[in-house]
LOKOLRO-870401 format. One record per residue (C-alpha): residue in one letter; z, y, x. Coordinates in steps of 0.25 Angstrom, whole numbers, padded with zeros to 4 digits. Example, Ala and Ser with C-alpha at 12.3 -4.5 7.8 and 13.67 -1.06 7.14 Angstrom:
<koldos>
{residuo: a pz: 0031 py: -0018 px: 0049} .
{residuo: s pz: 0029 py: -0004 px: 0055} .
</koldos>
This chain:
<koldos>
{residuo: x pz: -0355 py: -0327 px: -0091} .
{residuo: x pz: -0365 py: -0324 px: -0102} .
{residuo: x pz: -0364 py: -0332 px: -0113} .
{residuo: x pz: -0375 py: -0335 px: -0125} .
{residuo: x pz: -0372 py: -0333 px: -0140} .
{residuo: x pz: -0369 py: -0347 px: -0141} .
{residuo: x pz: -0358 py: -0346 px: -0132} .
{residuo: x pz: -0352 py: -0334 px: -0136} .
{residuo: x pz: -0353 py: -0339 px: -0151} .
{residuo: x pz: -0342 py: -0351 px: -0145} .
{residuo: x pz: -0335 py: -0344 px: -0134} .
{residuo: x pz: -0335 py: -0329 px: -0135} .
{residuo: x pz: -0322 py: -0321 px: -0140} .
{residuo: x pz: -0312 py: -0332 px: -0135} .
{residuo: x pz: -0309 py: -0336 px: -0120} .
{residuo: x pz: -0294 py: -0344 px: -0120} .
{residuo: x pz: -0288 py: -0344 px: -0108} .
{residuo: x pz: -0280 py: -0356 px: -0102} .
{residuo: x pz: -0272 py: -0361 px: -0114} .
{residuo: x pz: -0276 py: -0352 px: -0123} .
{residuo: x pz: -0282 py: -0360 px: -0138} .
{residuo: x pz: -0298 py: -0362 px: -0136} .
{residuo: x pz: -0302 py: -0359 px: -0150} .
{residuo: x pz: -0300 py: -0343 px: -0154} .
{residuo: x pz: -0284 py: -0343 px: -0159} .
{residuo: x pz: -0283 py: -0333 px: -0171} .
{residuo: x pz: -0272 py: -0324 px: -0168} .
{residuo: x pz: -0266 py: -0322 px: -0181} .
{residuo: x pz: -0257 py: -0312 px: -0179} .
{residuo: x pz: -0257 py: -0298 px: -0183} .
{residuo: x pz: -0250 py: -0292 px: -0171} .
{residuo: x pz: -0247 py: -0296 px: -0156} .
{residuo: x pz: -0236 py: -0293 px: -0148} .
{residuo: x pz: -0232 py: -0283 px: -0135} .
{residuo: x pz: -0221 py: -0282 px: -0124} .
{residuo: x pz: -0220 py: -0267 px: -0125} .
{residuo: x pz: -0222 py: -0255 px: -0135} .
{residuo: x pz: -0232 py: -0250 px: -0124} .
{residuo: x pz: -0240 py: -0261 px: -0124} .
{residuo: x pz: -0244 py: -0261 px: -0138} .
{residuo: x pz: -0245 py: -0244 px: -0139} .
{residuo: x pz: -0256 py: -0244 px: -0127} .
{residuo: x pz: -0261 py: -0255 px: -0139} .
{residuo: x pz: -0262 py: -0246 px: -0148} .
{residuo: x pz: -0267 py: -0233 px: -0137} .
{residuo: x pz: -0278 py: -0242 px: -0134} .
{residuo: x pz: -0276 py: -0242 px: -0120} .
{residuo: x pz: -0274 py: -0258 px: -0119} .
{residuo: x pz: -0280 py: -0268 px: -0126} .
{residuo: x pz: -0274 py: -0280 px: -0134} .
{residuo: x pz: -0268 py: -0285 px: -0146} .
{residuo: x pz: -0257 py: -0279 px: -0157} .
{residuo: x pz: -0263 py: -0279 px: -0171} .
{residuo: x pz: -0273 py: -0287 px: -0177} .
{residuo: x pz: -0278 py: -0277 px: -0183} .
{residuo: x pz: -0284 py: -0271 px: -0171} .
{residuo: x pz: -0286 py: -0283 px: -0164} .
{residuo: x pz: -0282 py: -0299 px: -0165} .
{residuo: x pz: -0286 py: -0310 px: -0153} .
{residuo: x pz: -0294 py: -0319 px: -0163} .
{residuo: x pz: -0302 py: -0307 px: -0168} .
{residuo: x pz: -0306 py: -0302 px: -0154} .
{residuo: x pz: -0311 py: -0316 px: -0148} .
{residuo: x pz: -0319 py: -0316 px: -0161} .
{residuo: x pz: -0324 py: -0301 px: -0159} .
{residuo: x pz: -0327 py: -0304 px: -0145} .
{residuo: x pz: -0335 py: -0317 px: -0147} .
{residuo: x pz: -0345 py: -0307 px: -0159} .
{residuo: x pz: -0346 py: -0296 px: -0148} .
{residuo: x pz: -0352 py: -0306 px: -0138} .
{residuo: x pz: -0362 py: -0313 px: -0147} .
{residuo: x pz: -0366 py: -0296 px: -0150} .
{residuo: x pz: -0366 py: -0292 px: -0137} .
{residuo: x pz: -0355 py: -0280 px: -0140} .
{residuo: x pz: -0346 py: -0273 px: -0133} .
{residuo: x pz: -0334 py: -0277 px: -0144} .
{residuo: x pz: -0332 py: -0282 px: -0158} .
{residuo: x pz: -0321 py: -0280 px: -0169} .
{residuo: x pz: -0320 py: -0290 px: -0178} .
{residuo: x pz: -0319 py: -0284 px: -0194} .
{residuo: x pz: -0314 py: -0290 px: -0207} .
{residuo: x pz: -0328 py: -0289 px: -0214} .
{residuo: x pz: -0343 py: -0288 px: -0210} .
{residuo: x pz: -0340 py: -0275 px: -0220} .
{residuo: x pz: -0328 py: -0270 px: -0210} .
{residuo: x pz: -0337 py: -0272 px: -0197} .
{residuo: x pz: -0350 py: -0263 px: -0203} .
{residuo: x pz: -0339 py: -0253 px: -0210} .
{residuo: x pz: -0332 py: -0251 px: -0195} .
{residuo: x pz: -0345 py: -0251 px: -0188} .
{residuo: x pz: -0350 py: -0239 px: -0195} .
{residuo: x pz: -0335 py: -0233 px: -0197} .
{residuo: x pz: -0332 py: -0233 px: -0181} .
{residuo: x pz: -0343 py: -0221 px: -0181} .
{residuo: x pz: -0346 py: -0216 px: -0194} .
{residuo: x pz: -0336 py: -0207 px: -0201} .
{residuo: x pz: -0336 py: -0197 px: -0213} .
{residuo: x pz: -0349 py: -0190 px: -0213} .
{residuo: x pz: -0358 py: -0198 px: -0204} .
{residuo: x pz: -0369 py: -0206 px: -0209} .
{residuo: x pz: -0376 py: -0219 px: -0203} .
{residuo: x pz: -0388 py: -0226 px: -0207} .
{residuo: x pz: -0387 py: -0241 px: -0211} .
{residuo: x pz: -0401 py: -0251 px: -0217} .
{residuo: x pz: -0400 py: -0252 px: -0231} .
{residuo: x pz: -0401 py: -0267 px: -0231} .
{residuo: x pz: -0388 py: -0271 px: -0225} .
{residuo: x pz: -0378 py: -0279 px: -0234} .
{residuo: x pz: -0375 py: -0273 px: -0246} .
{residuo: x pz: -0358 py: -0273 px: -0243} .
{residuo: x pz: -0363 py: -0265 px: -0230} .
{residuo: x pz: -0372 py: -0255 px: -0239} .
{residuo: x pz: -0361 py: -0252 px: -0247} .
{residuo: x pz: -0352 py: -0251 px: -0238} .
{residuo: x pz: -0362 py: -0239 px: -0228} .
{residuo: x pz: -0366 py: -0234 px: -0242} .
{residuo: x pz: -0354 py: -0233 px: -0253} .
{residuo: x pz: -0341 py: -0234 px: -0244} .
{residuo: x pz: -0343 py: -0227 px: -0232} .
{residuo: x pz: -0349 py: -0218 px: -0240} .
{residuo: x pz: -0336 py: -0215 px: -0244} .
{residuo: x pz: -0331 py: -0214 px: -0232} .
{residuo: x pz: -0341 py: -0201 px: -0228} .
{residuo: x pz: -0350 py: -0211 px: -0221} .
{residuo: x pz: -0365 py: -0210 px: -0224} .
{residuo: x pz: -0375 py: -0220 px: -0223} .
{residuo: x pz: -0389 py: -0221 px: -0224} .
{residuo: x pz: -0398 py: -0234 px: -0229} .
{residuo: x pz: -0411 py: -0234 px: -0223} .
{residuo: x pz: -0421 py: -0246 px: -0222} .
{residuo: x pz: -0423 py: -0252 px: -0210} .
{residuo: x pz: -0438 py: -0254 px: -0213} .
{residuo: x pz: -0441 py: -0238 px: -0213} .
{residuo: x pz: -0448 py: -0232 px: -0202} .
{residuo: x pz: -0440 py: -0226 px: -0190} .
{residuo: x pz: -0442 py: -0211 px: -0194} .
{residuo: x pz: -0437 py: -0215 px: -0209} .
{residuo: x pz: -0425 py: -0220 px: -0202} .
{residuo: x pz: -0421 py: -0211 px: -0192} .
{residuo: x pz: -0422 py: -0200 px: -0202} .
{residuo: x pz: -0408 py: -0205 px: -0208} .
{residuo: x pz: -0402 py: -0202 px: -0195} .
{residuo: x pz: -0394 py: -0190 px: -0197} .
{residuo: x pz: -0384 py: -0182 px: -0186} .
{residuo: x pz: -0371 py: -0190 px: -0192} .
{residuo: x pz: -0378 py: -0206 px: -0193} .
{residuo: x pz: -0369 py: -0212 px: -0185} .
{residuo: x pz: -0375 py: -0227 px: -0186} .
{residuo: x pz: -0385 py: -0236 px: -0189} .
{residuo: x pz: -0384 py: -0250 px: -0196} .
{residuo: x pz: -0391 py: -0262 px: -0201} .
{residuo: x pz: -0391 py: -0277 px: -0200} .
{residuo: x pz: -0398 py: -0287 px: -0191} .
{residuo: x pz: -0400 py: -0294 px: -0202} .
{residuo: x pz: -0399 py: -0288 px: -0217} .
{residuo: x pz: -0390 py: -0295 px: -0227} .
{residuo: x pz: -0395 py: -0301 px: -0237} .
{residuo: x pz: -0409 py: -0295 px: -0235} .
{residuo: x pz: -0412 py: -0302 px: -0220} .
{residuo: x pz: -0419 py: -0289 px: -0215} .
{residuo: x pz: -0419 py: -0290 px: -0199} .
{residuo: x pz: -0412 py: -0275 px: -0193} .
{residuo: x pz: -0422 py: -0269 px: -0183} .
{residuo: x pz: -0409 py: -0268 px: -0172} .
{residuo: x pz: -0418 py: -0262 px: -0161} .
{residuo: x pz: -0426 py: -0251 px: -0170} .
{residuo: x pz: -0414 py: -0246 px: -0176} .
{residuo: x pz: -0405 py: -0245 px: -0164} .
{residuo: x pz: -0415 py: -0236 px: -0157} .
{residuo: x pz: -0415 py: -0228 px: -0170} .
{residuo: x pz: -0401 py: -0227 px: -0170} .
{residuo: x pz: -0398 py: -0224 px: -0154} .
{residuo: x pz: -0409 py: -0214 px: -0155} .
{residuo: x pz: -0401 py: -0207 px: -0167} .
{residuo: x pz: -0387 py: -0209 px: -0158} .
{residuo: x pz: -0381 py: -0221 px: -0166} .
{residuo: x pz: -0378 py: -0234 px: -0164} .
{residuo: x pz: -0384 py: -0247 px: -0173} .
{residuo: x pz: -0375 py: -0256 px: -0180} .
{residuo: x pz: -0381 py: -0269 px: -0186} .
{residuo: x pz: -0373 py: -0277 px: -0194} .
{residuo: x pz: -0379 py: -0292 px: -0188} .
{residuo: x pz: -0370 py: -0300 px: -0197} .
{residuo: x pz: -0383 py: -0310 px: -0201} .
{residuo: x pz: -0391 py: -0312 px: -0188} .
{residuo: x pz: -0378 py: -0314 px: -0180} .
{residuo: x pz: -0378 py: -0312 px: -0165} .
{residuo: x pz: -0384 py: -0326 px: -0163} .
{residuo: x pz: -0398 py: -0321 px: -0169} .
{residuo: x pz: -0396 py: -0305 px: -0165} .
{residuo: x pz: -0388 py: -0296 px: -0156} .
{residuo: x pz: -0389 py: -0283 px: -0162} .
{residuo: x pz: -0385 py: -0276 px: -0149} .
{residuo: x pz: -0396 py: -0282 px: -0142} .
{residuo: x pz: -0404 py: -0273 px: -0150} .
{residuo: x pz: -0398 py: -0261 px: -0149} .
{residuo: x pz: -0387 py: -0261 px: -0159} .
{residuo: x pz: -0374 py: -0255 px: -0156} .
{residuo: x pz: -0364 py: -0261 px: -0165} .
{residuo: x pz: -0364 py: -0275 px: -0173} .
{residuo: x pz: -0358 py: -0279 px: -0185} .
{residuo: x pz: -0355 py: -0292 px: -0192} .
{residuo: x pz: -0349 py: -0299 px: -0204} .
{residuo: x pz: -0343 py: -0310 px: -0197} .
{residuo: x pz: -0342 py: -0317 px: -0210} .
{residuo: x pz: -0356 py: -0321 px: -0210} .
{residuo: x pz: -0363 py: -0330 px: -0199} .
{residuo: x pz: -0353 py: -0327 px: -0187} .
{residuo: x pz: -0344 py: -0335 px: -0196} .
{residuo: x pz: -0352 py: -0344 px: -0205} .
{residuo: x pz: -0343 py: -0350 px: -0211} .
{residuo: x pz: -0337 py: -0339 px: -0222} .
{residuo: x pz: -0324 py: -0341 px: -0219} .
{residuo: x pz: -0322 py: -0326 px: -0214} .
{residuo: x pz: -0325 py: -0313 px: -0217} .
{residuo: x pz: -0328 py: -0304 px: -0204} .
{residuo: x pz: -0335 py: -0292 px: -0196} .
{residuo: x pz: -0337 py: -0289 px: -0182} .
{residuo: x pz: -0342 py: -0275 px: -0177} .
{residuo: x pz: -0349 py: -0277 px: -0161} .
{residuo: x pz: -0351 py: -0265 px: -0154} .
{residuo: x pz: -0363 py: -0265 px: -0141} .
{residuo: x pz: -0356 py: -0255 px: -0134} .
{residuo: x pz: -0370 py: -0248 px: -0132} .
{residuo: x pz: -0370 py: -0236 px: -0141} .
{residuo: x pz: -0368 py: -0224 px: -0133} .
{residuo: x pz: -0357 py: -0216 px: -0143} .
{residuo: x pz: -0353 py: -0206 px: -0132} .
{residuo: x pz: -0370 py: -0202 px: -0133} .
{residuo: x pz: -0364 py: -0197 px: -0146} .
{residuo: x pz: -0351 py: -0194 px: -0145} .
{residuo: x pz: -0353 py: -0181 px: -0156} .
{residuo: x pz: -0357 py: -0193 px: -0165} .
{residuo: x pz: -0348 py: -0203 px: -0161} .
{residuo: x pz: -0334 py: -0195 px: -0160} .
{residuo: x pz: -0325 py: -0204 px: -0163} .
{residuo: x pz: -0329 py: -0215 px: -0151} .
{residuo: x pz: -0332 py: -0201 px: -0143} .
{residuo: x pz: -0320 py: -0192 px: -0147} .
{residuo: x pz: -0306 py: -0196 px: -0146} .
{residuo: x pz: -0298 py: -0205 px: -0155} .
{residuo: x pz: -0286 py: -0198 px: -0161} .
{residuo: x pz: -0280 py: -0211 px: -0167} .
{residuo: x pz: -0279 py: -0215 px: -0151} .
{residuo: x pz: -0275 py: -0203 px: -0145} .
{residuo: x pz: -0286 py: -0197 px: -0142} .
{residuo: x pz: -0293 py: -0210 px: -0136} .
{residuo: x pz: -0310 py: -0209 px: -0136} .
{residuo: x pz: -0315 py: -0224 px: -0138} .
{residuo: x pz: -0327 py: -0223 px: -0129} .
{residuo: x pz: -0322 py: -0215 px: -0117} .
{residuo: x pz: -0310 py: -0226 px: -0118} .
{residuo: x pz: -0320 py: -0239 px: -0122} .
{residuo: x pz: -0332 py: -0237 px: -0119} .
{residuo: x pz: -0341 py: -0246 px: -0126} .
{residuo: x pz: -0330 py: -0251 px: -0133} .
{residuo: x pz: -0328 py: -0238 px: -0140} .
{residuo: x pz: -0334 py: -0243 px: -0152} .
{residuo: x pz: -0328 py: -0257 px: -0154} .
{residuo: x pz: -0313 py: -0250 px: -0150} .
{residuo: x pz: -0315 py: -0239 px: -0159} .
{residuo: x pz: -0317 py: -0247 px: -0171} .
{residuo: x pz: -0304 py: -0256 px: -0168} .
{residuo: x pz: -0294 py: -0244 px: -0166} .
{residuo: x pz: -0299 py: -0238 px: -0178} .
{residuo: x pz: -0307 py: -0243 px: -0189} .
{residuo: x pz: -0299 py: -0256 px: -0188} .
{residuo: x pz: -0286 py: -0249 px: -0184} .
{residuo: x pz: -0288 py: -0241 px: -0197} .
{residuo: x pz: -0295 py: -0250 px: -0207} .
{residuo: x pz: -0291 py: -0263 px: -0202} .
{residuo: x pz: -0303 py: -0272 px: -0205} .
{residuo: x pz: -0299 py: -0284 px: -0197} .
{residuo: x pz: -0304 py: -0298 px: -0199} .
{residuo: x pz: -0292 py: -0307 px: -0199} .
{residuo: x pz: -0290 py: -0317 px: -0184} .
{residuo: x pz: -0293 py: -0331 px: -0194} .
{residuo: x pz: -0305 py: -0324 px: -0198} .
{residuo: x pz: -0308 py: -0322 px: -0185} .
{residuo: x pz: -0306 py: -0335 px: -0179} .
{residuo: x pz: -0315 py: -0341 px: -0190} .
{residuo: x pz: -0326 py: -0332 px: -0187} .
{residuo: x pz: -0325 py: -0336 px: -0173} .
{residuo: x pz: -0326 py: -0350 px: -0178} .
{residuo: x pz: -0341 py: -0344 px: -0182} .
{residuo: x pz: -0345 py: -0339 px: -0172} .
{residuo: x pz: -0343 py: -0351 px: -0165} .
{residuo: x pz: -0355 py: -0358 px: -0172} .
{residuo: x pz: -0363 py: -0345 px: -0175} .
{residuo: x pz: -0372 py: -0349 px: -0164} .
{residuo: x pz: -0376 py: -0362 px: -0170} .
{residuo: x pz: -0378 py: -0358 px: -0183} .
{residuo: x pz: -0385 py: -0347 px: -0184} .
{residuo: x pz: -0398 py: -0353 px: -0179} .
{residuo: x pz: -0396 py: -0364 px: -0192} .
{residuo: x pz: -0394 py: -0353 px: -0203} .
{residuo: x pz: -0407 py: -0346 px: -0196} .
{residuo: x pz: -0413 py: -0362 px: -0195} .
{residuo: x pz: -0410 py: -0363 px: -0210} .
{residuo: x pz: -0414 py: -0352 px: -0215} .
{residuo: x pz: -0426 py: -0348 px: -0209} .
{residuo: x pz: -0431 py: -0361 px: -0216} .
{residuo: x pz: -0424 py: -0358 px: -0229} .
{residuo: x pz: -0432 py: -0345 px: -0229} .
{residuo: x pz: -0446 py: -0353 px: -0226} .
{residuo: x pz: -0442 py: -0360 px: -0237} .
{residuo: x pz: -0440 py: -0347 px: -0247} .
{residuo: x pz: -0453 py: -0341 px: -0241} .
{residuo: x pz: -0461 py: -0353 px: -0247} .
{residuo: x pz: -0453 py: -0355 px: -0262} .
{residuo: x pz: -0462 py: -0350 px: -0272} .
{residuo: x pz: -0449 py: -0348 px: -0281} .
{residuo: x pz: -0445 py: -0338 px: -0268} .
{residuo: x pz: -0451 py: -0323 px: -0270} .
{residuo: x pz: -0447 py: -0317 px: -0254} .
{residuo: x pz: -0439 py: -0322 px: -0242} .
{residuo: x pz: -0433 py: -0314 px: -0232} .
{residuo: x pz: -0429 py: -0320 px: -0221} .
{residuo: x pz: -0432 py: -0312 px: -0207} .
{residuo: x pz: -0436 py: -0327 px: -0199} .
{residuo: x pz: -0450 py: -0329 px: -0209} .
{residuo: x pz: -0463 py: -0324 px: -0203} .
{residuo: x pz: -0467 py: -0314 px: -0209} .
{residuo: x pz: -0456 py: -0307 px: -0213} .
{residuo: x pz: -0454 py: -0294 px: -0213} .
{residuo: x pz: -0444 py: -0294 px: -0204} .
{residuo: x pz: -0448 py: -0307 px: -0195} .
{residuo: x pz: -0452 py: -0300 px: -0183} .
{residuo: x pz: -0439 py: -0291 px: -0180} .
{residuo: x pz: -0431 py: -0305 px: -0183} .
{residuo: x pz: -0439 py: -0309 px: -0171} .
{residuo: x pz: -0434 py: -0299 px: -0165} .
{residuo: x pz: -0420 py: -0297 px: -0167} .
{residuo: x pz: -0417 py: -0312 px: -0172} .
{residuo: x pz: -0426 py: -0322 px: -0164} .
{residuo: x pz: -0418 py: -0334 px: -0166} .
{residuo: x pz: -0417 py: -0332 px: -0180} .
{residuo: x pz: -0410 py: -0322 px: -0190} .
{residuo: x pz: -0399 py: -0328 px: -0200} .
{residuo: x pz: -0399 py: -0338 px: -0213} .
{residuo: x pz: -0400 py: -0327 px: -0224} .
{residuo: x pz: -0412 py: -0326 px: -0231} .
{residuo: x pz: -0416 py: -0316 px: -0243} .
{residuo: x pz: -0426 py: -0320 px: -0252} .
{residuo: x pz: -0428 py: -0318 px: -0267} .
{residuo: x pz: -0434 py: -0328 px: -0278} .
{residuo: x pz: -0446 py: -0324 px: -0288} .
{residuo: x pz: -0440 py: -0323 px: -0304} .
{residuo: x pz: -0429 py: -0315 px: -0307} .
{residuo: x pz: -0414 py: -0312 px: -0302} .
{residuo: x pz: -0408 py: -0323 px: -0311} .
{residuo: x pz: -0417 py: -0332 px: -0307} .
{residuo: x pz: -0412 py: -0330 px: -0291} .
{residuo: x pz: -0398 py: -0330 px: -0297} .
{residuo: x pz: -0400 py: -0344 px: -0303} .
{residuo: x pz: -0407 py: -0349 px: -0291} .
{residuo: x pz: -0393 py: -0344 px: -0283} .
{residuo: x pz: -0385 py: -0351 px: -0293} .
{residuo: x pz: -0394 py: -0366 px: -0294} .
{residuo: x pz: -0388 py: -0367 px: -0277} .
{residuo: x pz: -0382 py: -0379 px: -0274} .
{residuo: x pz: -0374 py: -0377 px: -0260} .
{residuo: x pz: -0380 py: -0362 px: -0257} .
{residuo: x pz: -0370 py: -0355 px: -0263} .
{residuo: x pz: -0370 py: -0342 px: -0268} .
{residuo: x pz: -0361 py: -0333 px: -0259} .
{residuo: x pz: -0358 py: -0319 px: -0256} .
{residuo: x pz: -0355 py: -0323 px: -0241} .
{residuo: x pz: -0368 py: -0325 px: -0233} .
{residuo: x pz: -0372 py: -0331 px: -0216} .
{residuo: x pz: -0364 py: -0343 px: -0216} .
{residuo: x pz: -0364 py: -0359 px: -0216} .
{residuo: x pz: -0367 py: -0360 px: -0229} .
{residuo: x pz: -0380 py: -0356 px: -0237} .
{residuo: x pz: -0377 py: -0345 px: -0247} .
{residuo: x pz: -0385 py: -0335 px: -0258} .
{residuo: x pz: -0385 py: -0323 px: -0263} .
{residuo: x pz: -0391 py: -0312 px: -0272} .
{residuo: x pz: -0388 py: -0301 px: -0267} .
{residuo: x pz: -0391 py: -0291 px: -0278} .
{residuo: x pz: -0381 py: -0297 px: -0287} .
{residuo: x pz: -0370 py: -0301 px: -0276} .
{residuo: x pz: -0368 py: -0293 px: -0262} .
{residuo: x pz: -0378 py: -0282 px: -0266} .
{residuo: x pz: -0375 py: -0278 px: -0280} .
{residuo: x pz: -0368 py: -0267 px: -0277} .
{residuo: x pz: -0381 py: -0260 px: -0273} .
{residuo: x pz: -0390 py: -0253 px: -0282} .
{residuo: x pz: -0403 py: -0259 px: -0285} .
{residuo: x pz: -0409 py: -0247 px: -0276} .
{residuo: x pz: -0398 py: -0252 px: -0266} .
{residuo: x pz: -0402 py: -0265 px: -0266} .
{residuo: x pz: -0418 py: -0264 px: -0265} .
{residuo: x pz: -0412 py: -0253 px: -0252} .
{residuo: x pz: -0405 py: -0265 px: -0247} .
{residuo: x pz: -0417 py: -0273 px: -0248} .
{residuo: x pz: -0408 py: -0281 px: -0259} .
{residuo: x pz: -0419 py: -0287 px: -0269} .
{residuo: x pz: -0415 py: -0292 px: -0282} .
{residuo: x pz: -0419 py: -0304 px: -0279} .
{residuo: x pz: -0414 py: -0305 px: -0265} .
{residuo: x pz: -0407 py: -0319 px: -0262} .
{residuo: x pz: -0398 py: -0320 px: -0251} .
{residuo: x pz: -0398 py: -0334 px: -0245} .
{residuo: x pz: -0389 py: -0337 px: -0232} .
{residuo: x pz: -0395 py: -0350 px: -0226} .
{residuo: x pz: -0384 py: -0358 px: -0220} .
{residuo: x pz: -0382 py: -0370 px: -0210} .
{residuo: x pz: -0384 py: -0382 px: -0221} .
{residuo: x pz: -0397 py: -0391 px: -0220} .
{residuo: x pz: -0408 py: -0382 px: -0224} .
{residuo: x pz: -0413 py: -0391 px: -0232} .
{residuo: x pz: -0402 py: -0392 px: -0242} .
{residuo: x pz: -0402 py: -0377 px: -0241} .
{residuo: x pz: -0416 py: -0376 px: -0246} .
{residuo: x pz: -0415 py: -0389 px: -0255} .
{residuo: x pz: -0404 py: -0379 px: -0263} .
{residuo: x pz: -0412 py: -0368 px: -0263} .
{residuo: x pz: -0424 py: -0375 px: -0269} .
{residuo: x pz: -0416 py: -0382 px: -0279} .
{residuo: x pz: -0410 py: -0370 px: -0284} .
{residuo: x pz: -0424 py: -0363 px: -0285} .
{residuo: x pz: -0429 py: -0372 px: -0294} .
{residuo: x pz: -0420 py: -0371 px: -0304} .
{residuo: x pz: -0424 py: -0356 px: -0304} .
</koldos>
């Protein structure tokens, strides 16, 4: 039977049979045994599925997987060591040296560098454009060897809302698939694929945890992009695979091509697994997602009245006011609300934004973001520093940009600190 989010959020990943424990069992071991050599070398051809190295694959991180590829809507999930890992390997499993892809400029500022300095280096180019150009600005940074286009459902930390629905017809009409990273708004409040995404991302250290007691990524492929269509573009799921005699991943899995193609290799060869305890925590997350997303949305959509009508406050952007600019595509793509981060910025000067940070009681000051707790940042000075001050205002990074992650306390006390603090500006 069909089952709502809710449900999947408790259920989904792990069905025990009779006897078997009913809370997820985290199989802490790095290897698994076999009766006879055959068995584990048609393991190791691919030809039957199961368990021998953790590496490739552990029971505790495959209920997990499966459980985040339902609430998505995908066809299969890998579970990665790092919200970093998942977007590296969702662009790795197409692009090689000498292609290009195309990426917003105001993703997260660990993910720009990572598109802009380090694959770099690895022959990959990428291209920031700004989701608020015009179509034709856009597509004319297609070229013969883009291989993909990314962005965020939501952006971090600036809160822009991705237009999923315009970009994928841009990027299907130009032969490639969409890939949004929609770590913030979670599957509770957006499905990506829905939209006509092909392949999701995640740091499942944020809300699908939310309790920062893990660090995590998980890559979900829709199994809807057509790579034989392009199979000049796309040669290695088209073409055969030498490290596996000669085997072609979507002849052999169809839509699975994708997913099985980035566990035989990318995690085969780089190893970027997320350990089973982290795994069984995360799950422990998941668990309660449901519940409390709609009380960090609650809580922060009233935090944000709040900051729209402080006259110490200069701008609030937070996609659930009226009249902001990006109110009507949150109807759109996030009805039931968006996330608890909000980005706003205080009139006077750097310091004086600093020393409001540093006058909170229990907010604290954190590079971590989306979980239980309420947390701040600047941005500019902490996970954006790296940037240049062009690279920043191309992020849509201000100066004075505060980035405040609204838990699930009492929003009263929540905004009793913040007040509190201001006045000692």
């Amino acid at each position: 039977m069909k089952k709502n989010l809710e449900t999947l959020c408790v259920q989904a990943g792990w069905t025990p049979k009779k006897g078997e424990p009913r809370v997820l069992p985290i199989y802490q071991s790095t290897t698994f045994k076999y009766e006879t050599s055959e068995q584990m070398a048609r393991l190791f051809d691919l030809e039957d599925s199961g368990y021998f190295y953790t590496r490739l694959a552990n029971p505790t991180n495959d209920a997990v997987a499966a459980k985040i590829n339902a609430l998505e809507g995908g066809v299969g999930c890998v579970l990665t060591s790092s919200g970093q890992a998942a977007n590296f390997y969702a662009i790795f499993n197409i692009c090689e040296a000498g292609d290009h892809f195309i990426t917003a400029n105001t993703i997260y500022g660990g993910t720009y560098n990572l598109f802009g300095v380090t694959l770099k280096k690895l022959g990959i180019e990428c291209t920031f454009i700004d989701p608020d150009w015009d179509d034709e600005r856009i597509e004319a940074e297609f070229r013969p060897n883009t291989k993909c286009f990314f962005g965020e459902t939501i952006s971090n930390p600036g809160g822009n809302v991705f237009d999923i629905e315009r970009f994928a017809k841009m990027a299907h009409k130009h032969g490639v698939p969409l890939i949004v990273d929609n770590t913030f708004a979670t599957p509770i409040n957006c499905r990506p694929i829905e939209w006509g995404c092909d392949i999701v991302t995640h740091s499942t250290t944020k809300y699908m945890d939310g309790h920062a007691t893990q660090v995590g990524g998980a890559v979900i492929d829709s199994g809807n992009f057509d790579w034989e269509a392009y199979g000049e573009k796309f040669a290695g799921l088209t073409t055969p695979d030498e490290s596996y005699h000669g085997l072609t991943y979507t002849k052999t899995f169809g839509k699975q091509a994708y997913i099985t193609k980035l566990v035989t290799q990318l995690m085969r060869d780089l190893g970027s697994i997320p350990a089973p305890q982290n795994c069984f925590l995360l799950n422990l997350g998941l668990e309660t997602l449901h519940l409390r997303m709609p009380r960090h949305c609650e809580n922060a959509q009233r935090v944000a009245e709040w900051l729209e009508k402080n006259e110490k406050v200069a701008w609030v952007n937070y996609c659930g006011l009226k009249g902001n600019k990006y109110y009507d595509l949150a109807q759109k793509y996030l009805p039931n609300g968006s996330c608890g981060v909000i980005a706003f910025g205080l009139k006077g000067s750097k310091e004086e934004a600093i020393r409001f940070m540093d006058n909170l009681d229990f907010i604290a000051i954190v590079t971590h973001v989306a979980d239980a707790r309420t947390c701040v940042l600047h941005p500019a000075s902490h996970t954006h520093r790296q940037l240049s001050d062009e690279q920043l205002l191309e992020a849509g990074v201000r100066p004075d940009l505060i980035r405040l992650s609204v838990g699930i306390e009492n929003c009263d006390d929540i905004i009793a600190d913040l007040e509190q603090a201001m006045k000692k500006m």
